[in-house]
C-alpha positions as a Markdown table, in Angstrom:
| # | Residue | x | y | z |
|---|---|---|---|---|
| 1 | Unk | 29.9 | -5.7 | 21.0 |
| 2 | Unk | 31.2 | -2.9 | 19.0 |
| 3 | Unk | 31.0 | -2.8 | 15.2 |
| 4 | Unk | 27.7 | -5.1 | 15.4 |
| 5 | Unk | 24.2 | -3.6 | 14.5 |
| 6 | Unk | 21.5 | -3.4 | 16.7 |
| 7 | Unk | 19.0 | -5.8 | 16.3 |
| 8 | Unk | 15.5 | -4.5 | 14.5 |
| 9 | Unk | 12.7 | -4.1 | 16.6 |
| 10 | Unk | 9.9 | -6.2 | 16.0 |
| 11 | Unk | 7.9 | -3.0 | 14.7 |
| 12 | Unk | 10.6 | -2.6 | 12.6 |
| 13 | Unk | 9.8 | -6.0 | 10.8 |
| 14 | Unk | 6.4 | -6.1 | 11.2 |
| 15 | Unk | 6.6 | -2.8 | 9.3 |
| 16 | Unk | 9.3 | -4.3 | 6.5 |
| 17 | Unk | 7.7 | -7.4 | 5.9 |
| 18 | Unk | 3.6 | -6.1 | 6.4 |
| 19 | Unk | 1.4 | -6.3 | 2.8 |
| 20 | Unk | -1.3 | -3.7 | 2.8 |
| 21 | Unk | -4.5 | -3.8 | 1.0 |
| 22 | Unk | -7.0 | -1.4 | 0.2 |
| 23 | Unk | -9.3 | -3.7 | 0.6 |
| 24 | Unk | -10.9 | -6.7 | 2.8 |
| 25 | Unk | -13.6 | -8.0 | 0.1 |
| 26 | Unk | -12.0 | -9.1 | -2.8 |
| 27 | Unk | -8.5 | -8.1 | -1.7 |
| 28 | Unk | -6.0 | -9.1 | -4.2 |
| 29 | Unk | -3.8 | -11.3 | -2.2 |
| 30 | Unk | -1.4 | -12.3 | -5.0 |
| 31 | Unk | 1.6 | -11.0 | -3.5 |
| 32 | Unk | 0.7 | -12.9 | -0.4 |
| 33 | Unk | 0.5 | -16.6 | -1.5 |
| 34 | Unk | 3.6 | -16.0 | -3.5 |
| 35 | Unk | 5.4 | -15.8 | -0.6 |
| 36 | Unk | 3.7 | -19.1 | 0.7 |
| 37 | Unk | 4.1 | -20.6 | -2.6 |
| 38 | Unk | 5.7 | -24.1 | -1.9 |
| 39 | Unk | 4.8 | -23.9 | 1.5 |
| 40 | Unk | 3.3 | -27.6 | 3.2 |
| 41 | Unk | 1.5 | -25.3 | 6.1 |
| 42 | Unk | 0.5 | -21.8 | 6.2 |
| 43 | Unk | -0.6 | -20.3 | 9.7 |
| 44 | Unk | -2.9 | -17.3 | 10.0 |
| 45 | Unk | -2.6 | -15.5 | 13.2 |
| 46 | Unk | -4.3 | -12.1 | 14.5 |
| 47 | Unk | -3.7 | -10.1 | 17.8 |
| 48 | Unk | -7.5 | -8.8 | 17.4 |
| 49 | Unk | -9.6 | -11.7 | 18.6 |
| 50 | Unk | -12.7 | -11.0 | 17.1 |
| 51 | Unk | -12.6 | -8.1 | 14.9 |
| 52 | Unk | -15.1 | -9.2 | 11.6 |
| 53 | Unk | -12.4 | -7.6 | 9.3 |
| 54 | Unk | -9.9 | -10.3 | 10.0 |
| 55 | Unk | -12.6 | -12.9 | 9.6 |
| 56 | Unk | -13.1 | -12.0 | 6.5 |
| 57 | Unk | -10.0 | -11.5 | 5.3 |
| 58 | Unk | -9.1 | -15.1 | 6.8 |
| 59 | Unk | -11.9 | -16.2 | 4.7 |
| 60 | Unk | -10.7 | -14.9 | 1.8 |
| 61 | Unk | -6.7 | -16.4 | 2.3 |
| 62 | Unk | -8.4 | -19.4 | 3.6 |
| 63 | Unk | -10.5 | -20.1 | -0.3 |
| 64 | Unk | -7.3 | -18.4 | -2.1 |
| 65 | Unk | -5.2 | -21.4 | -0.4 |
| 66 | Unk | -7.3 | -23.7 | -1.2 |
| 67 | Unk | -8.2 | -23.2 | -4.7 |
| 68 | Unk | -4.9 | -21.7 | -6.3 |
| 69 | Unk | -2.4 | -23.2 | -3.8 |
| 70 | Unk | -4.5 | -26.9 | -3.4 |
| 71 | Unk | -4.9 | -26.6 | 0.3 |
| 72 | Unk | -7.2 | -29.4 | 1.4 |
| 73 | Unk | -7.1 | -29.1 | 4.7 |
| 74 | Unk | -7.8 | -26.2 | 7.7 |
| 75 | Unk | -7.3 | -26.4 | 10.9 |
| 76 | Unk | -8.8 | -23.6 | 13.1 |
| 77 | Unk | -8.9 | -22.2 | 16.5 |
| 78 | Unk | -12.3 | -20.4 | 16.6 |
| 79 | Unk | -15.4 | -19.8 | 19.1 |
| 80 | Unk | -17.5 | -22.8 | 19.8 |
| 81 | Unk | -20.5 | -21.6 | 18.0 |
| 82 | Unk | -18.5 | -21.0 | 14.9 |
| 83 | Unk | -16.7 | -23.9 | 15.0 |
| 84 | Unk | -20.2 | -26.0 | 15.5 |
| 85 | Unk | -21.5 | -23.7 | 12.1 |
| 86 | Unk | -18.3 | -25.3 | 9.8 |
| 87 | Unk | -18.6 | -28.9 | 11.1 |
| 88 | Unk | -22.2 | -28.7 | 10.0 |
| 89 | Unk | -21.5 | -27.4 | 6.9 |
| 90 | Unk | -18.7 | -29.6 | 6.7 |
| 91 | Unk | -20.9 | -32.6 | 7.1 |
| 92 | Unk | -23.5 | -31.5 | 4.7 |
């Protein structure tokens, strides 16, 4: 209709929305819980499956949440040998 804007793309808000870091290790992910702050459940996604930079950066969010937001639980979707590795350390 005339008079109405386009609608973004979804590059467009990926690219408007998207936090950068310099870093994976250690990456100072402030900015990033703030905007979960609140939140009840926080989903991590990827389009990579498998790259070790968003394991570890998953790792990272994943202790983040759970010591300075109070997360205590994670669900994951992950590779059968991984997910047999947690359970184990799970159950001591």
């Amino acid at each position: 209709a005339r008079g109405r804007s386009r609608p973004q793309t979804v590059a467009h808000l990926v690219r408007e929305q998207a936090l950068p870091f310099d870093r994976i290790e250690g990456a100072d992910l402030g900015a990033l819980l703030e905007r979960v702050d609140g939140a009840r459940v926080v989903l991590i996604g990827e389009a990579t499956h498998g790259t070790s930079e968003f394991y570890a950066l998953r790792a990272h969010l994943t202790k983040e949440l759970i010591r300075a937001r109070g997360f205590t639980i994670v669900a994951a979707e992950a590779d059968w040998p991984d997910a047999a590795r947690v359970l184990r350390w799970v159950k001591g």
